[in-house]
C-alpha positions in Angstrom: -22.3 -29.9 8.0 -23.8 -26.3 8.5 -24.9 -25.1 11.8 -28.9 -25.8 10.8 -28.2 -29.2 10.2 -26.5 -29.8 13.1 -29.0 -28.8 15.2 -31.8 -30.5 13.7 -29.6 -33.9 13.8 -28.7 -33.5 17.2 -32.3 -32.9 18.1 -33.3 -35.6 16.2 -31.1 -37.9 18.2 -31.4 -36.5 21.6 -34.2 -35.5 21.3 -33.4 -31.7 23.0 -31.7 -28.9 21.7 -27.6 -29.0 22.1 -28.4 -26.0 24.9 -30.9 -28.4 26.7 -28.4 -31.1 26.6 -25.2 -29.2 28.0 -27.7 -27.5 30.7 -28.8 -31.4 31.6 -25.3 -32.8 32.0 -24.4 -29.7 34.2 -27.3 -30.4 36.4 -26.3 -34.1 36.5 -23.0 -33.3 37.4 -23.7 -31.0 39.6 -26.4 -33.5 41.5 -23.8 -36.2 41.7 -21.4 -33.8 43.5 -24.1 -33.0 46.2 -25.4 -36.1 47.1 -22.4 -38.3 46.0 -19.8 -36.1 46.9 -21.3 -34.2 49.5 -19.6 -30.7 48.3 -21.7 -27.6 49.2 -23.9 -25.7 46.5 -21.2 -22.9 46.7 -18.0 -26.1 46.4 -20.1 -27.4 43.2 -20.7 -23.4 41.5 -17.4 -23.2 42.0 -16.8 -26.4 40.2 -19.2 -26.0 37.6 -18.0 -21.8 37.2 -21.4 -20.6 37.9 -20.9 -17.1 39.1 -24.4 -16.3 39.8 -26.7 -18.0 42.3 -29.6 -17.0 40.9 -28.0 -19.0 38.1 -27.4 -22.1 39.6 
C-alpha cells in the first residue's frame, strides 16, 4: 500500500488525518492521567515525553 493510499484510507475510516489521530489519543491519555490519575501536568509531560510546555 503506498503512503497516499494509506492516508486517504485511514481518513476515510477515522475520519482525521493519522497526525490528528495520534495527537487525539495523546490528549486522551494525557486527560485520563489528570483527572483519573491525579498526576501533575509536568508528571503526565513527562509521561507522554513532551519537552516543551508550550507544547503540551
Amino acid at each position: 500500500m503506498s503512503r497516499t493510499s494509506f492516508f486517504n484510507t485511514f481518513k476515510e475510516i477515522h475520519n482525521q488525518t493519522p497526525l490528528e489521530f495520534f495527537n487525539n489519543k495523546k490528549l486522551e491519555r494525557s486527560y485520563n492521567m489528570i483527572f483519573t490519575k491525579q498526576l501533575s501536568v509536568k508528571e503526565v509531560m513527562s509521561n507522554l515525553n513532551y519537552s516543551n510546555s508550550s507544547k503540551f
